[in-house]
C-alpha positions as CSV (number, residue, x, y, z in Angstrom):
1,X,163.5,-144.0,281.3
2,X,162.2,-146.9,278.9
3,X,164.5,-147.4,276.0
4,X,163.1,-149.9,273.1
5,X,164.8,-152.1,271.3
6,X,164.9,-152.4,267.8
7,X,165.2,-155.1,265.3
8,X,166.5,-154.1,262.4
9,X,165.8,-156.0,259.1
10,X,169.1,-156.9,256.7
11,X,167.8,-158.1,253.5
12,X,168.7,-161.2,252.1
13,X,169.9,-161.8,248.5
14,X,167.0,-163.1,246.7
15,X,165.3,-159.9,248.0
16,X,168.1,-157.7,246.6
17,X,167.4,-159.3,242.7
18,X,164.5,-158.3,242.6
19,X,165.5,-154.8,244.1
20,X,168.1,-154.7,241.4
21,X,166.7,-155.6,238.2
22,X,170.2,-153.4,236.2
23,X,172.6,-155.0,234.4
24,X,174.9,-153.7,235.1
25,X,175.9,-154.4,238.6
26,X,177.4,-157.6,238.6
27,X,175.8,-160.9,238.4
28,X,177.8,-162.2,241.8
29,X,176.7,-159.2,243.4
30,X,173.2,-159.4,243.0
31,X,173.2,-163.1,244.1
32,X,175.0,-162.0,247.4
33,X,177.7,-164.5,246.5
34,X,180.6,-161.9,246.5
35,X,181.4,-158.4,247.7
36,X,182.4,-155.6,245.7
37,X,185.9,-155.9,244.1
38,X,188.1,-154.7,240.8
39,X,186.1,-157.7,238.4
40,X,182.8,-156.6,239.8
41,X,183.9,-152.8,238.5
42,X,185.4,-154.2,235.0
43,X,181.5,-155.5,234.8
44,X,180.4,-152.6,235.6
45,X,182.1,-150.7,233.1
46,X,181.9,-152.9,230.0
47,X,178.1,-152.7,230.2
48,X,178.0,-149.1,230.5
49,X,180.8,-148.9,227.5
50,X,178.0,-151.3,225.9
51,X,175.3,-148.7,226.6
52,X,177.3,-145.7,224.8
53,X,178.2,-148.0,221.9
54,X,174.2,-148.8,221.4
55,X,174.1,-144.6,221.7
56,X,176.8,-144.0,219.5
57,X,177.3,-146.0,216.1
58,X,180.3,-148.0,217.5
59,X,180.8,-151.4,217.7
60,X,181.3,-153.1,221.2
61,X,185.1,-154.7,220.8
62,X,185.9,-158.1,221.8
63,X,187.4,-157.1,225.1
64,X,184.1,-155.3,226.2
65,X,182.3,-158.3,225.3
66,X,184.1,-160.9,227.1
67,X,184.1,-158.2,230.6
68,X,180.3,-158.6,230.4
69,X,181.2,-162.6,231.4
70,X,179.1,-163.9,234.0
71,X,182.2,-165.9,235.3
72,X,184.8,-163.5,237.1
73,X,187.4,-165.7,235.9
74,X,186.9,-165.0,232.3
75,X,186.8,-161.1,232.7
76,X,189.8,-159.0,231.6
77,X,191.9,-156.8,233.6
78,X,190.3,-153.4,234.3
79,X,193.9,-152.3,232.5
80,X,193.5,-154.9,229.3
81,X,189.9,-153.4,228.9
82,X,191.4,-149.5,229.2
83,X,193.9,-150.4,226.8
84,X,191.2,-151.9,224.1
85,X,190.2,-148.7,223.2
């Protein structure tokens, strides 16, 4: 019986931004310099809440704006942004 190996092909970041042209998955994420964690989600969520607000005639707060940070550092809690509304 001849088994065959096979190479399998991981993608490396600079591949994956172009895959991922949406803004809203995380800037660290699509640069491969972080995994998923609770800042990447707040990211997440402020742009969607920023999609809505563009739907809806609201205003995007101040809390939703800083979220959208490209530095995790400056990003809000996931409970300070829940409480902005």
């Amino acid at each position: 019986m001849l088994v065959e190996k096979v190479k399998i092909l991981i993608p490396k970041p600079e591949h994956l931004c172009k895959q991922f042209e949406n803004d809203y998955i995380a800037p660290e994420l699509v640069d491969g310099s972080s995994k998923p964690y609770v800042e990447t989600d707040v990211n997440s969520l402020a742009y969607l809440v920023k999609s809505v607000c563009k739907l809806v005639p609201l205003r995007v707060n101040s809390t939703v704006k800083s979220a959208l940070s490209k530095r995790t550092k400056n990003r809000p809690s996931l409970i300070i942004v829940k409480s902005s509304f």
